[in-house]
C-alpha positions as CSV (number, residue, x, y, z in Angstrom):
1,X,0.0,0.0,0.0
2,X,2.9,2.4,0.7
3,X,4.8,1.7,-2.7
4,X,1.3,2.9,-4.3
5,X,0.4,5.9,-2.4
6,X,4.3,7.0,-3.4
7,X,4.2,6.0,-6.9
8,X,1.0,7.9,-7.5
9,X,2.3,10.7,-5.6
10,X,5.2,10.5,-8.0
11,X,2.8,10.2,-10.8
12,X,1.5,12.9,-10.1
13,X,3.9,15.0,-9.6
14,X,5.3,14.2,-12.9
15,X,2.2,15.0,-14.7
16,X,3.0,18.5,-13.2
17,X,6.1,19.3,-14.6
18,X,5.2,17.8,-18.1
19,X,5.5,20.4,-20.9
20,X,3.1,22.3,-22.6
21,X,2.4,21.2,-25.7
22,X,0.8,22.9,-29.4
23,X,-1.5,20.5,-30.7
24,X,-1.9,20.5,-34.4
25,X,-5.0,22.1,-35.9
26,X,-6.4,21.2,-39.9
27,X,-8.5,23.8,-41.7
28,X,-9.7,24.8,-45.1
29,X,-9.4,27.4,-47.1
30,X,-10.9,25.8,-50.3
31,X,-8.6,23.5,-51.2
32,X,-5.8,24.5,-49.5
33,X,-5.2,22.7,-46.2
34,X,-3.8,25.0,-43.0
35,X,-2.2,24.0,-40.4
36,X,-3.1,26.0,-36.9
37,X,-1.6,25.0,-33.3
38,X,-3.3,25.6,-30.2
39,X,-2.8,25.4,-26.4
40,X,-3.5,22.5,-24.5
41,X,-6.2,24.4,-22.7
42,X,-8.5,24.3,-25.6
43,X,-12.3,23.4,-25.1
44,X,-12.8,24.9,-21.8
45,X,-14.6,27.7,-23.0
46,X,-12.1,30.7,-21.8
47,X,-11.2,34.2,-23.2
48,X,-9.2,33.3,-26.7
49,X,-5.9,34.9,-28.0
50,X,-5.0,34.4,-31.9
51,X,-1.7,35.1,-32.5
52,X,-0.6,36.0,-36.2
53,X,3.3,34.8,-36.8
54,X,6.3,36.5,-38.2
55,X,7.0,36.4,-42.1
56,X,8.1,32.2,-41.8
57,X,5.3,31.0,-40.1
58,X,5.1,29.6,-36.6
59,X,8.4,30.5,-35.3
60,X,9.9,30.4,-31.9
61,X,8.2,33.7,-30.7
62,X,4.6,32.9,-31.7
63,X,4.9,29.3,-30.2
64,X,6.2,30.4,-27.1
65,X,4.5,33.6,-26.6
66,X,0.9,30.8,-27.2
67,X,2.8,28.5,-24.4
68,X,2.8,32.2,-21.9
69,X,-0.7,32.5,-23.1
70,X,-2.0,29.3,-21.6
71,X,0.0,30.4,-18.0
72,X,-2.3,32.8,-17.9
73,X,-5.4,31.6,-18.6
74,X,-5.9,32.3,-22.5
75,X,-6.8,29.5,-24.9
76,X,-3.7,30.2,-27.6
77,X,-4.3,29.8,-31.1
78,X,-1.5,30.1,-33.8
79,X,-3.0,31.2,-37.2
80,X,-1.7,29.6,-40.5
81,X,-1.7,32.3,-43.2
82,X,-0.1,30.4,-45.9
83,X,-1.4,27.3,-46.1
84,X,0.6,23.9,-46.1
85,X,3.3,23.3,-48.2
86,X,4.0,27.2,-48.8
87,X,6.7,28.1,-45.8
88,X,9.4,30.3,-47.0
89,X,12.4,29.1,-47.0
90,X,14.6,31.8,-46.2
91,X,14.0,35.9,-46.3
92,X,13.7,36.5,-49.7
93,X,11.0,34.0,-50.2
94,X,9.5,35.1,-46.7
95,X,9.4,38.6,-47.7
96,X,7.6,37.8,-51.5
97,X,5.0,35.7,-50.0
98,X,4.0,38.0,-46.8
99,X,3.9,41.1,-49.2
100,X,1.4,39.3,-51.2
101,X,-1.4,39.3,-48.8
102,X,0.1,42.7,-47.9
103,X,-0.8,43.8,-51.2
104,X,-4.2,41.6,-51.3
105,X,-5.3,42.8,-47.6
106,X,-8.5,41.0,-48.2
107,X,-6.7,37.7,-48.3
108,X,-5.3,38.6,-45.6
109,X,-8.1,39.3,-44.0
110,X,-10.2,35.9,-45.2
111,X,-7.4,33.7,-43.9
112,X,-7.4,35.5,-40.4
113,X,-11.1,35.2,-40.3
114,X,-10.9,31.5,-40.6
115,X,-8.4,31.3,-38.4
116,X,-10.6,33.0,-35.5
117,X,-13.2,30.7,-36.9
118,X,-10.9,27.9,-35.3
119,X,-9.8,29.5,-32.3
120,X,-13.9,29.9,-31.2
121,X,-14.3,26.4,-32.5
122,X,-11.2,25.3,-29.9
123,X,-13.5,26.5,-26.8
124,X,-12.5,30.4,-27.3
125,X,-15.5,32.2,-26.0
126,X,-17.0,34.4,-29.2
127,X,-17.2,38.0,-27.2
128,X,-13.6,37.7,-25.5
129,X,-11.1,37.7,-27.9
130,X,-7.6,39.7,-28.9
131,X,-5.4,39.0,-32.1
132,X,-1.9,39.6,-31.3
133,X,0.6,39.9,-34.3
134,X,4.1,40.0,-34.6
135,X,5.9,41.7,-37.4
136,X,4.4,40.5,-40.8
137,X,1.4,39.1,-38.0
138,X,1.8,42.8,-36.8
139,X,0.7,43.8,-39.9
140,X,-2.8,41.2,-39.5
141,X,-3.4,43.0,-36.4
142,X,-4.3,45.9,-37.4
143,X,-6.2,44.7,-40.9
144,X,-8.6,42.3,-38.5
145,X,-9.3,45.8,-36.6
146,X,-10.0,47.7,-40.3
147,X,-11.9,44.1,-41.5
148,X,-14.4,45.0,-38.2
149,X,-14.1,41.4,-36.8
150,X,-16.1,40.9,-33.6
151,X,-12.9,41.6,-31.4
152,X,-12.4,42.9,-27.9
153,X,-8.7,44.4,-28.8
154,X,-5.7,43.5,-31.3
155,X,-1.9,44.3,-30.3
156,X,0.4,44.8,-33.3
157,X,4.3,44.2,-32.0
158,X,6.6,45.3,-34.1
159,X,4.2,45.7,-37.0
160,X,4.1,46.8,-40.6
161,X,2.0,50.1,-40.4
162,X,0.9,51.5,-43.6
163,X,-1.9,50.9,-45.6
164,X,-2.2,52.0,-49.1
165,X,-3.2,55.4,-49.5
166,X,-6.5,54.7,-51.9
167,X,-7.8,52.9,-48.9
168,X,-10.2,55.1,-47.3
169,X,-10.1,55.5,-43.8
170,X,-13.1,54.0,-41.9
171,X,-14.7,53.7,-38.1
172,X,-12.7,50.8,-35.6
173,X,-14.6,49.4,-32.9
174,X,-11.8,47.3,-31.3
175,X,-9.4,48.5,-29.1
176,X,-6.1,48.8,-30.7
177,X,-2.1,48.5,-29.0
178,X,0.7,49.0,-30.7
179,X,4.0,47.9,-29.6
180,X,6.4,50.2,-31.8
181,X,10.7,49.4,-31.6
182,X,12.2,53.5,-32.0
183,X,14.7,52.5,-34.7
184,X,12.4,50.3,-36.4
185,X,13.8,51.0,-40.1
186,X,11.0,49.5,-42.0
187,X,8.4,52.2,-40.9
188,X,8.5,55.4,-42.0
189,X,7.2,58.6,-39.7
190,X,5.3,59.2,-42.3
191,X,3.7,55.4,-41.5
192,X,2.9,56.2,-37.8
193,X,1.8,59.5,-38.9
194,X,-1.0,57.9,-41.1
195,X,-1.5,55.4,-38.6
196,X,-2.3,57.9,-36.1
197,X,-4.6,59.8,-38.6
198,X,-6.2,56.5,-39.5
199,X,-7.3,55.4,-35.6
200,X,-8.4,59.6,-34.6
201,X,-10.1,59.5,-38.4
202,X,-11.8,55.9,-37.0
203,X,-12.4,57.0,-33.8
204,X,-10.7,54.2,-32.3
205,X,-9.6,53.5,-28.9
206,X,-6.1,53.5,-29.1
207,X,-2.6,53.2,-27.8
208,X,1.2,53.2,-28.9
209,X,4.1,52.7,-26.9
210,X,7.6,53.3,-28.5
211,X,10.5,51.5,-26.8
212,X,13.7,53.0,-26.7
213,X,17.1,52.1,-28.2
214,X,15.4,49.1,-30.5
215,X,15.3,47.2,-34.1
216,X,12.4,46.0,-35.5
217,X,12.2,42.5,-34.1
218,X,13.4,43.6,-30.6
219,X,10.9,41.1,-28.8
220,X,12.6,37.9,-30.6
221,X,15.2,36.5,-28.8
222,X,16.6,34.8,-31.7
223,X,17.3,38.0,-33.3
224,X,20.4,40.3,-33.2
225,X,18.2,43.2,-32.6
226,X,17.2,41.3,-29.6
227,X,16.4,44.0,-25.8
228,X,15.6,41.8,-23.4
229,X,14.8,44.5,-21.6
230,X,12.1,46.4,-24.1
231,X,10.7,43.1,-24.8
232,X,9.7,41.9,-20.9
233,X,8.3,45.8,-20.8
234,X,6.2,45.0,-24.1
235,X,4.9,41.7,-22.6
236,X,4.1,43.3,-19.4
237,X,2.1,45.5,-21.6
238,X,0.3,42.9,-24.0
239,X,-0.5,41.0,-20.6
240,X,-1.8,44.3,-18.9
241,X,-3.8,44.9,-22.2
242,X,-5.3,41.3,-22.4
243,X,-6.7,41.7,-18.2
244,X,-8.1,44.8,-19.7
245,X,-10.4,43.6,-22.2
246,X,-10.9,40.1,-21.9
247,X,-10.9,39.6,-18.3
């Protein structure tokens, strides 16, 4: 009797310290498959975060960030904008295929959509939900604000700003943070000007925090423009963001 009570003690506390996991997600878009991941957490019907990758897909950052997520009490869903068998290779390739659905926001848009069609479908409850976006994801942020999803906030960290200028400039509804690196060289001030026109033009309850002394992809830790620092602050902010609206 006293082996079993400690080897179900030891069970136990082995199932404890057992990773998180992603589990693997199919979807459609026609007849291209996709390939989401979400947290472990999924079908217990909590407040939902989708989380739009970098240019390559589901990368370190987006699978770890998802990983945070579910510490916190978030059912974590990883979007798949480009469908199976179309991951870049390298940064030329990643760069052509992102500034396609750049260029055909509404694509963009359609394969967000079903991506939060998913996460709600994984347990996400429908009026509690945040799209988070890093870089090229960044970018899918602040399109699923202009599409007018049903969205309690979006967070746009280290993102691609602008916006064609034909594009008119219409009311947002969600809540909109934006997590902007100082020396980010790919965004103009003329981007965050129009940015900033866009959201007062819309309306739009809005924030933007600039960090300090920071490249573009300052919250990656695989990157050499890397500030530990600046990156816990952003976190601390996304979290303090996500309490806001969803909880």
């Amino acid at each position: 009797m006293k082996g079993f009570i400690i080897t179900f003690l030891l069970m136990g506390i082995f199932q404890t310290i057992q990773p998180q996991s992603l589990k693997t997600v199919s979807y459609q878009d026609g007849t291209q498959k996709l390939n989401g991941l979400v947290t472990s957490n999924a079908g217990k019907q909590l407040p939902g975060v989708l989380i739009l990758p970098a240019w390559k897909g589901a990368d370190s950052e987006a699978r770890t960030a998802a990983l945070n997520l579910e510490k916190e009490g978030y059912i974590a869903f990883i979007a798949d904008i480009y469908g199976e068998g179309n991951t870049p290779a390298d940064n030329e390739a990643a760069a052509k295929l992102s500034s396609t659905y750049k260029n055909d926001y509404r694509a963009y848009q359609h394969r967000i959509s079903l991506a939060l069609d998913q996460l709600k479908a994984q347990g996400a409850k429908a009026d509690k939900i945040v799209v988070i976006g890093y870089c090229f994801g960044g970018t899918g942020a602040l399109e699923a604000a202009r599409a007018g999803f049903n969205l309690q906030g979006v967070v746009s960290i280290h993102g691609g700003l602008s916006k064609d200028e034909n594009r008119p400039n219409k009311p947002i509804h969600t809540k909109i943070l934006v997590e902007h690196p100082a020396e980010d060289k790919s965004v103009s001030r003329e981007d965050l000007d129009n940015l900033v026109k866009e959201l007062n033009e819309g309306n739009a309850d809005w924030q933007i925090i600039t960090y300090a002394h920071t490249g573009h992809t300052f919250t990656n830790p695989e990157s050499p423009e890397y500030n530990e620092v600046m990156a816990k602050r952003a976190w601390s902010h996304t979290l303090l963001f996500l309490k806001e609206v969803l909880k």
